[in-house]
C-alpha positions as CSV (number, residue, x, y, z in Angstrom):
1,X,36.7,39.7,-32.7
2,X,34.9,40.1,-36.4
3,X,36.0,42.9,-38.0
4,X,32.6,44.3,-38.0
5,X,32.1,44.3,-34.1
6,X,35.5,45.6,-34.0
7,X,34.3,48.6,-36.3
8,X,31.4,49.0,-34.6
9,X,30.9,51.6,-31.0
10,X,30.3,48.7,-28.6
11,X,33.7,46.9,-30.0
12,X,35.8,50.2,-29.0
13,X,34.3,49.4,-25.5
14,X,35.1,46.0,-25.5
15,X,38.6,46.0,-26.9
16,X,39.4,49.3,-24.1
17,X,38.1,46.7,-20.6
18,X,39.7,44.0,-21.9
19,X,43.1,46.4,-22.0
20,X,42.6,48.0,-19.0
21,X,42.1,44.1,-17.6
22,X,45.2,43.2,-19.0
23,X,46.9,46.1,-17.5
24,X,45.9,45.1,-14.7
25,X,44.0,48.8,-13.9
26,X,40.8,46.6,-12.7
27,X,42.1,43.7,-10.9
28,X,40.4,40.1,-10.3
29,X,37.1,40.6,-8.1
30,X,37.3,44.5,-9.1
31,X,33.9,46.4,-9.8
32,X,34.5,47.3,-13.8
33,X,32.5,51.1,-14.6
34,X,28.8,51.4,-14.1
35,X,26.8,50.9,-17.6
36,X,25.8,54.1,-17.0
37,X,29.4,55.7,-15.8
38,X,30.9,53.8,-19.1
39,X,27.9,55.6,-20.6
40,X,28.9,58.9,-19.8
41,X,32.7,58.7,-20.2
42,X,32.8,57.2,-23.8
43,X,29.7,59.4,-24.9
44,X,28.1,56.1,-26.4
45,X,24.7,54.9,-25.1
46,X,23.2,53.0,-22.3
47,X,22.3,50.3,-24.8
48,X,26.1,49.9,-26.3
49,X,27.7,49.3,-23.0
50,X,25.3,46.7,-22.6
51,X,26.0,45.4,-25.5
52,X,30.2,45.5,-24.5
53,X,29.5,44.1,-21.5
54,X,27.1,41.4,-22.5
55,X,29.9,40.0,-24.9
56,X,32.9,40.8,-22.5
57,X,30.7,38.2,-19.9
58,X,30.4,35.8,-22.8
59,X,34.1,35.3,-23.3
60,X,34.7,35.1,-19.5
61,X,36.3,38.7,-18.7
62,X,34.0,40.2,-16.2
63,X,30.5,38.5,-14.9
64,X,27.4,40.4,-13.2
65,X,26.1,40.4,-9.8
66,X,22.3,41.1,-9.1
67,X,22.1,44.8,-8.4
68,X,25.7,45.3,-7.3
69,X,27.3,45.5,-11.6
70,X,29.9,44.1,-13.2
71,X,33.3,42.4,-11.8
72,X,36.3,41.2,-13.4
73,X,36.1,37.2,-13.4
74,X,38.5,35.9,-11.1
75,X,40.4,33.1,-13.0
76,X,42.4,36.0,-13.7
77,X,44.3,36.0,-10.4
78,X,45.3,32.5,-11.4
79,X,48.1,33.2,-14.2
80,X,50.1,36.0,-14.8
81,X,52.7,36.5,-18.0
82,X,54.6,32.8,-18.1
83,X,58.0,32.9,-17.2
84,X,59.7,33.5,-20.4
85,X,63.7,34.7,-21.0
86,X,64.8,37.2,-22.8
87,X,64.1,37.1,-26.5
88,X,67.5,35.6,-28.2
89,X,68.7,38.4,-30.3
90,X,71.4,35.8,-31.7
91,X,70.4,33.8,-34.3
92,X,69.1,29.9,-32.7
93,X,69.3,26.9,-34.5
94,X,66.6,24.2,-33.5
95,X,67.2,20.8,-32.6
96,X,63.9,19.6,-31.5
97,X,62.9,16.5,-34.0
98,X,63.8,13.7,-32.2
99,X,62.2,14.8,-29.1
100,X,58.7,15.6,-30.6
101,X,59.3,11.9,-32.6
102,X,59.8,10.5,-29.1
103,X,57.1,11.8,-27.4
104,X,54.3,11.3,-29.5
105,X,55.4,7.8,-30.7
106,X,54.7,7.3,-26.9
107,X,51.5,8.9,-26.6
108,X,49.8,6.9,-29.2
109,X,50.0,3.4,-27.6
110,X,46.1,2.1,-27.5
111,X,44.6,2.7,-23.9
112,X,46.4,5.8,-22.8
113,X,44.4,8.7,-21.8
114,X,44.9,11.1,-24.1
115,X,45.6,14.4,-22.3
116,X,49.0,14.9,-24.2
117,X,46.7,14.8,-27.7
118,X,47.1,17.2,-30.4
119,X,43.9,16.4,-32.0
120,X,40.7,16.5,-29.9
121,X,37.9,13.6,-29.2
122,X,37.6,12.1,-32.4
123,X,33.8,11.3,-31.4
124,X,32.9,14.6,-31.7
125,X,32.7,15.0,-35.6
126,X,30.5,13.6,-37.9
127,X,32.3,10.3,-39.1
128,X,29.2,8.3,-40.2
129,X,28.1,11.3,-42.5
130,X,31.3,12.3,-44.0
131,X,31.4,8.5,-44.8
132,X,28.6,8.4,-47.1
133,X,29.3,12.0,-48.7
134,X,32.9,10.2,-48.8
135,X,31.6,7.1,-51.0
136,X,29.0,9.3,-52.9
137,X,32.0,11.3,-54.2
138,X,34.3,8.8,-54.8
139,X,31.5,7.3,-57.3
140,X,30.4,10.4,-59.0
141,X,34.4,11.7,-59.5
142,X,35.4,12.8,-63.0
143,X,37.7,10.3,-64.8
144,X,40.0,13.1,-65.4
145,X,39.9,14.5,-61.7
146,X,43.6,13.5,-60.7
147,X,44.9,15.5,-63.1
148,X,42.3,18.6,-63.3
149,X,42.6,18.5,-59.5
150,X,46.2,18.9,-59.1
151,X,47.6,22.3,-57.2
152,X,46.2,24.6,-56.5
153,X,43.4,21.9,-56.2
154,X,39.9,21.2,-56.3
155,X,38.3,24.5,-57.6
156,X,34.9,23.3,-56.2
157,X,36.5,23.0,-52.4
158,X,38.3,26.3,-53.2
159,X,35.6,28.2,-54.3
160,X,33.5,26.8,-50.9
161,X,36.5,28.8,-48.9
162,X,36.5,31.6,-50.7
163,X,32.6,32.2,-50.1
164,X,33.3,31.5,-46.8
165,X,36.4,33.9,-46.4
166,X,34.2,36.6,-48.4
167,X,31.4,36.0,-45.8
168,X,33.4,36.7,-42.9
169,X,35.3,40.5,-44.6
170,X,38.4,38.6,-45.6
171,X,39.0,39.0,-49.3
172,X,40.5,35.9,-50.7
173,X,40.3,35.2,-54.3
174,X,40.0,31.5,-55.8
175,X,43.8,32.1,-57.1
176,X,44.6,32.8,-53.5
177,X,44.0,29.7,-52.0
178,X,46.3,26.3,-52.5
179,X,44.5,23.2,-51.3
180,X,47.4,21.1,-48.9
181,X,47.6,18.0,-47.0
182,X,46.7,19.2,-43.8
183,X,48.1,22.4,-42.1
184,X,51.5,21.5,-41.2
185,X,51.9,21.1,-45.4
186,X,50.1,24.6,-46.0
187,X,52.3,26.0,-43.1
188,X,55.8,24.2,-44.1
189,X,55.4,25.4,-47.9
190,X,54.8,28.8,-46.9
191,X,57.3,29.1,-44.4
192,X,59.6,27.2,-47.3
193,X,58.2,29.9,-49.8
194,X,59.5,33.0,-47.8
195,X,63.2,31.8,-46.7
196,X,66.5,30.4,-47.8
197,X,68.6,28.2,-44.9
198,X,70.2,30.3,-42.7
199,X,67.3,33.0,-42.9
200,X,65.7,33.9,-39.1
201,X,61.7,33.0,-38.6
202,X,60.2,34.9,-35.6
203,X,58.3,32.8,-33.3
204,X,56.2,32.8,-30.3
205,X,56.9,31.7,-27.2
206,X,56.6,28.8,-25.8
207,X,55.5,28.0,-29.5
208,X,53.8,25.4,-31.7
209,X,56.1,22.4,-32.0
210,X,55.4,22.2,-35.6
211,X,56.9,25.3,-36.0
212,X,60.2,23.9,-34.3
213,X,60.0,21.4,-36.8
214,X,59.5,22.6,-39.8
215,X,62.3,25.7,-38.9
216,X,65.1,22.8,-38.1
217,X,64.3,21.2,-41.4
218,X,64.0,24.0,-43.4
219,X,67.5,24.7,-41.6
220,X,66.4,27.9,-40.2
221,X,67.1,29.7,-37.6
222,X,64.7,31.1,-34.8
223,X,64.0,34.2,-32.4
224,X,61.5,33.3,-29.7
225,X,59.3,36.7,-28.9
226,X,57.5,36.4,-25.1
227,X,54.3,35.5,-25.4
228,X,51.0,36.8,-23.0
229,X,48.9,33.7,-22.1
230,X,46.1,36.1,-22.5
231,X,46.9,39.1,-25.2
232,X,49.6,37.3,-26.9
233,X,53.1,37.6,-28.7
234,X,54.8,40.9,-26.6
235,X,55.0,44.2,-29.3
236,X,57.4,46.0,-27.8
237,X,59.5,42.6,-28.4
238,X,58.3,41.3,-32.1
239,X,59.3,45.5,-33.2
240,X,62.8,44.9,-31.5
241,X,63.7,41.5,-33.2
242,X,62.6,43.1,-36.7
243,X,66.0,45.3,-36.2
244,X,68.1,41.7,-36.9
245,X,68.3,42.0,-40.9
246,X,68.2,38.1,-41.2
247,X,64.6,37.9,-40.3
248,X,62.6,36.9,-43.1
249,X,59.6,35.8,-41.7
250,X,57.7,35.7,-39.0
251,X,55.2,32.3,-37.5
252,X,52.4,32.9,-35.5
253,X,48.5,32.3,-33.9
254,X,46.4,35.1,-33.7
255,X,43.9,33.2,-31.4
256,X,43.8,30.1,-29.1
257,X,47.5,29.8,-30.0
258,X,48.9,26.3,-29.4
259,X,49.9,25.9,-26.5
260,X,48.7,28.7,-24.3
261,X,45.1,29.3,-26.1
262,X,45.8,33.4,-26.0
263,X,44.3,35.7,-28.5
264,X,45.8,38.6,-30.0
265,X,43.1,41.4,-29.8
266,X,41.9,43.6,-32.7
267,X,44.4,46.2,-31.8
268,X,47.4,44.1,-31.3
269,X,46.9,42.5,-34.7
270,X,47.0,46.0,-36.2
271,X,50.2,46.7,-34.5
272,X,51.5,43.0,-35.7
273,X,50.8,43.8,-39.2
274,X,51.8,47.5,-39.1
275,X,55.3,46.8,-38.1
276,X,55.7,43.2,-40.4
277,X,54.6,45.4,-43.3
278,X,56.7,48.0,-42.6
279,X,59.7,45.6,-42.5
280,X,58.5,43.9,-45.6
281,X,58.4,40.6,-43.5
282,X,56.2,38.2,-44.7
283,X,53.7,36.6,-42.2
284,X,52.8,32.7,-41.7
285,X,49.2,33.3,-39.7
286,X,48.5,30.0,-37.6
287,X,45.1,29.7,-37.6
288,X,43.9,26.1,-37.7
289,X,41.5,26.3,-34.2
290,X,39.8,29.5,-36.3
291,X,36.6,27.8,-35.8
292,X,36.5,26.4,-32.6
293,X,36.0,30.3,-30.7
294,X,33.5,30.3,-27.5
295,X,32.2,34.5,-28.2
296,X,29.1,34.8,-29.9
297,X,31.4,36.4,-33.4
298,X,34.2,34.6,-34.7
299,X,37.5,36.4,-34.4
300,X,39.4,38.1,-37.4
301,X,42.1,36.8,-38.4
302,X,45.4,39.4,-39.0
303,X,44.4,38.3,-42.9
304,X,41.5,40.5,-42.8
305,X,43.8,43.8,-42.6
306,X,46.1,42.4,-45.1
307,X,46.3,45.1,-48.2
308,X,49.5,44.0,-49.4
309,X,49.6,40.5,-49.6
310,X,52.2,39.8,-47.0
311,X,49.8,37.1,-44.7
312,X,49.6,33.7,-46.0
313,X,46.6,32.3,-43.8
314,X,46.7,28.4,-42.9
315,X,44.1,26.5,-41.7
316,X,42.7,22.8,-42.0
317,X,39.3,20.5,-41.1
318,X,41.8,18.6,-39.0
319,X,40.9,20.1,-35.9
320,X,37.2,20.9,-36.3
321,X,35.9,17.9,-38.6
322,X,37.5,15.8,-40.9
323,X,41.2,15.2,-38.7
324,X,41.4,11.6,-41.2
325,X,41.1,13.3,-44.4
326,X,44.4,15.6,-43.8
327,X,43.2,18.7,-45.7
328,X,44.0,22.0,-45.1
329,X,44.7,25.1,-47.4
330,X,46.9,28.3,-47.5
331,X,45.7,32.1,-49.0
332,X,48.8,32.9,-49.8
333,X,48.0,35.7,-52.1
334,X,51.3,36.9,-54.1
335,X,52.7,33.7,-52.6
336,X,50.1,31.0,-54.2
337,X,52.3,30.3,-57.2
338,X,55.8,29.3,-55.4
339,X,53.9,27.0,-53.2
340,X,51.7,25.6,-56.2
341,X,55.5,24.7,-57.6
342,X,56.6,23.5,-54.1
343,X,54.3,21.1,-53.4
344,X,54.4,19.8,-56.8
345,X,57.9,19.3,-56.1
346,X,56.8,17.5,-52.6
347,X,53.5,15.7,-52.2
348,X,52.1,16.1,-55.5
349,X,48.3,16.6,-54.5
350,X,45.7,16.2,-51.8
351,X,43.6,13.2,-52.1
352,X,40.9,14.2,-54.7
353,X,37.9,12.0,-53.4
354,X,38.8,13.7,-49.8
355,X,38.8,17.2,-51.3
356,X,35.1,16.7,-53.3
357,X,33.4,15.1,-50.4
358,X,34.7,17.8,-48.1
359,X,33.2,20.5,-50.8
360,X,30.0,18.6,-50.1
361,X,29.7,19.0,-46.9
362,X,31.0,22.4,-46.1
363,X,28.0,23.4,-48.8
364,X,25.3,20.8,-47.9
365,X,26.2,18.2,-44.3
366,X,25.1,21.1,-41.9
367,X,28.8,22.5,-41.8
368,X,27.9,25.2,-39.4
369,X,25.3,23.8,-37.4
370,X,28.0,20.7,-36.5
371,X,30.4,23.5,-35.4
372,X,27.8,25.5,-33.5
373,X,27.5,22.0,-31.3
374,X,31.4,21.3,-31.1
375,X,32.1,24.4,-29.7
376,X,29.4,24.5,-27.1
377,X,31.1,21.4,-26.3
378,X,34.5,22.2,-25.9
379,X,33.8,25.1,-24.3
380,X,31.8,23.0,-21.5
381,X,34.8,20.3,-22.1
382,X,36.9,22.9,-20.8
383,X,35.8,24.5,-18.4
384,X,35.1,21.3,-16.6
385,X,38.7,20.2,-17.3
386,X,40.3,23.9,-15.6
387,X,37.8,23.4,-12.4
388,X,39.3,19.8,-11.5
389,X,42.7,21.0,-12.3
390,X,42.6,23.6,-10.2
391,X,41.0,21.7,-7.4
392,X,43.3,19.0,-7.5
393,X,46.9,19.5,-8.7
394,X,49.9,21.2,-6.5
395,X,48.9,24.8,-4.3
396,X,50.7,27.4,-6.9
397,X,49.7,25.9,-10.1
398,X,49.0,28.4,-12.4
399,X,46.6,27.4,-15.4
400,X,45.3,29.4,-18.3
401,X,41.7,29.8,-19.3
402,X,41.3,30.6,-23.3
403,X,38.3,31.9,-24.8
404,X,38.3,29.0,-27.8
405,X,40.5,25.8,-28.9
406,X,40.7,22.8,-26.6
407,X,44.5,23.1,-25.1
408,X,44.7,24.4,-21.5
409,X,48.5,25.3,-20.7
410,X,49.6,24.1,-16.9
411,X,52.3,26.0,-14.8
412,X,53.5,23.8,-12.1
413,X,54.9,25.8,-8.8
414,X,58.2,24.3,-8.4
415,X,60.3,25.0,-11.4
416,X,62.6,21.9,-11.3
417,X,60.1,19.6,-12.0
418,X,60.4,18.1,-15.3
419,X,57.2,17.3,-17.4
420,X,59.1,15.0,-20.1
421,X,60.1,12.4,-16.9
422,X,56.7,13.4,-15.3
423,X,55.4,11.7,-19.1
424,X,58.0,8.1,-18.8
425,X,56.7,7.5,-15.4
426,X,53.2,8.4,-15.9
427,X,52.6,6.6,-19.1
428,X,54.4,3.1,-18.3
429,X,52.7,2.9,-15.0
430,X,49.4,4.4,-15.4
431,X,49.2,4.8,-19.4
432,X,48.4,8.7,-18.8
433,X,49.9,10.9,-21.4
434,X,50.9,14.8,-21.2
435,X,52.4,17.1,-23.7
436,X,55.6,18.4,-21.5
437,X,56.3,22.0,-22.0
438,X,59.6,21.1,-23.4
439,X,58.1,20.2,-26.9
440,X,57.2,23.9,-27.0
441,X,60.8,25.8,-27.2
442,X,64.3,25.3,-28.4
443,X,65.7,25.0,-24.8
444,X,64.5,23.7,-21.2
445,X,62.8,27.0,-20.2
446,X,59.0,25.2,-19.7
447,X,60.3,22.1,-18.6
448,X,57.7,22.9,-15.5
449,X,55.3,22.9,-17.3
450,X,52.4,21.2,-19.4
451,X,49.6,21.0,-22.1
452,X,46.6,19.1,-21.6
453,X,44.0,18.2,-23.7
454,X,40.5,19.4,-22.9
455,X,38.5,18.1,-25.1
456,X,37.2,14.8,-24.0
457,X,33.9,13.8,-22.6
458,X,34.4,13.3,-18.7
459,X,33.9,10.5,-16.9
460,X,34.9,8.4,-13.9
461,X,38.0,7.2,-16.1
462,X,39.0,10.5,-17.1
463,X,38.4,12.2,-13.6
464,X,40.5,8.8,-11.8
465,X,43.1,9.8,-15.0
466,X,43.6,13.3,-13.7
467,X,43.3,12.1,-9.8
468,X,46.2,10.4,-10.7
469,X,48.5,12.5,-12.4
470,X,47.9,15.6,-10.0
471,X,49.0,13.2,-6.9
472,X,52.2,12.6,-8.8
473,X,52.8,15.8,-9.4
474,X,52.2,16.8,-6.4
475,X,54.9,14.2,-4.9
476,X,57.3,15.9,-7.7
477,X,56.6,19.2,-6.6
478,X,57.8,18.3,-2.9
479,X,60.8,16.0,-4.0
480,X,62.5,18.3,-6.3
């Protein structure tokens, strides 16, 4: 949510359904207030509900009947909390490399259907454009560009995302920003820019696998924190690990986190930011799917509330335009100058010729209008992919239904299944690949349980793909 609906009188009624929702007080199917009873309670007018309710339909929390009101949707009988273990209060180390190695080595064999893909369908960005603003810049670069366009990098791309940071109530200044090679560089050197080895990162759970990744080779250690498919990383949990003195920073998505899609609501990321800043802990915000939101507003991220520099914000184009061109950024505010030094230590630069013709068409390809289109597509994408899921894999499944990104997180009933053998069989026989839910925590806890990918256009091969994959699952589910 933007900061200014959240500011606003018809936010306060949005942000208090989708609590009592998540609470559980109206359940699935459940009449919400009257406009006019929500009216009355909240002393706001007629119009403002409206308003609430208009853009709590719009993000799939409650829809209207003809002359009857307004219900809670009813996907949200169909996943509760995921089954997540106690928080380790002991310090964890992560071994997790090889096994993210093995498994996407796998996936990327040529005719597999993608379903276990990280990136989404690369036909949905503008290739054939950013190729001509590609060669354009490459002819009209500066003789002295490598060198005037090492870190923090290009000030023309870095002034593009401070406009557009400005634009959206998050002040960033141009010092703020370090131009990266991708996210996982902009997330690795900040994470790298916070701790020593043997320091404790906070996590979510189940979590990113980059963040596995980048914790075992900074030789970190971790605390996994329970984590809401719908509302997010548990508070009552994140305030209790702070207490562990070895915790120097904290990872995490505010929104359509990776793999479960949930979204930390305006009030939650208060509470997130309260209690890092309180603690001093520096915070390493996620946020590379930032764009790809299905509201009408596009959600703030925790950044916005940051007055003390503490958040450094990560994203990239990798996941909404450009994946090729591997740029992404950090506002690291007090932080920008250690990983300036770090990454001239590391990778140098960014590709300057990717940086300028990115600069180009942020300010003149038709940035926003191409990402008004993607995400009425994905959101479609989606929703299409949930329905046959639902209607076709094991009775019990449990699957989530985010209100952005392109990941849809897959609970199977029977808990012994195990998703990384599920992946061997399914991809030598029937080249189909999954991302098993043990890429996404230090132990075996989600071994029941998958990502898939979303994002493709649907067709007979993609709908005999899935056809496929639930009947084996289903077999699994009865054998185990």
């Amino acid at each position: 949510m933007s900061s200014r609906l959240a500011n606003s009188r018809y936010g306060s009624i949005v942000e208090r359904v989708k609590s009592e929702i998540q609470q559980k007080i109206w359940r699935p199917g459940e009449r919400v207030p009257s406009v006019r009873e929500m009216s009355k309670a909240h002393g706001v007018s007629v119009m403002t509900v409206l308003k609430a309710y208009e853009y709590l339909e719009s993000e799939g929390w409650i829809h209207a009947k003809a002359k009857t009101g307004y219900f809670v949707s009813p996907h949200f009988n169909r996943l509760p909390s995921p089954d997540v273990s106690i928080p380790q209060r002991v310090n964890r180390s992560i071994n997790i490399n090889k096994h993210v190695f093995d498994v996407l080595r796998a996936c990327k064999q040529p005719d597999v259907m993608p379903f276990g893909s990280a990136f989404p369908d690369p036909n949905l960005f503008p290739l054939q454009q950013l190729g001509r603003i590609f060669s354009q810049s490459c002819k009209g670069l500066p003789a002295n560009s490598g060198l005037v366009d090492l870190p923090p990098g290009s000030l023309e791309l870095r002034r593009v995302l401070a406009q557009r940071y400005l634009r959206e109530g998050v002040p960033v200044s141009l010092d703020d920003i370090v131009i990266t090679s991708g996210a996982m560089e902009s997330l690795g050197l900040s994470l790298a820019a916070v701790t020593q080895p043997g320091d404790t990162v906070l996590i979510e759970s189940p979590v990113f696998y980059g963040a596995l990744q980048t914790i075992e080779r900074l030789r970190l250690t971790a605390i996994e924190l329970p984590t809401d498919p719908y509302s997010g990383v548990s508070i009552k949990e994140l305030e209790a690990a702070l207490s562990d003195k070895s915790v120097k920073a904290c990872w995490l998505m505010s929104k359509f986190q990776n793999p479960l899609g949930a979204s930390l609501s305006l009030t939650k990321k208060k509470a997130v930011y309260e209690l890092l800043a309180k603690n001093d802990v520096p915070l390493i915000e996620d946020d590379v799917y930032a764009e790809l939101y299905f509201g009408k507003e596009k959600p703030a991220p925790i950044k916005s509330l940051d007055d003390r520099g503490l958040i450094l914000h990560c994203s990239s184009f990798s996941k909404c335009l450009a994946p090729g061109f591997r740029v992404g950024w950090v506002a690291a505010g007090r932080y920008a100058k250690q990983i300036e030094e770090l990454q001239f230590m590391s990778t140098l630069s960014v590709g300057v010729p990717n940086q300028y013709a990115l600069a180009q068409y942020v300010q003149h390809g038709g940035y926003d209008n191409h990402l008004r289109q993607l995400r009425r597509t994905l959101m479609q994408r989606l929703k299409q992919m949930r329905q046959a899921i639902v209607a076709a894999f094991p009775d019990g499944t449990q699957v989530t239904q985010p209100s952005g990104g392109y990941f849809l997180w897959v609970e199977l009933p029977n808990q012994r299944v195990d998703t990384s053998q599920v992946l061997s069989i399914v991809l030598q026989i029937h080249q189909i690949s999954i991302a098993p839910g043990t890429l996404f925590s230090s132990d075996a806890r989600y071994r029941h349980c998958l990502r898939i990918n979303g994002s493709y256009a649907w067709s007979e091969k993609t709908e005999q793909a899935l056809l496929v994959l639930a009947e084996f699952l289903r077999q699994q589910c009865l054998e185990q």
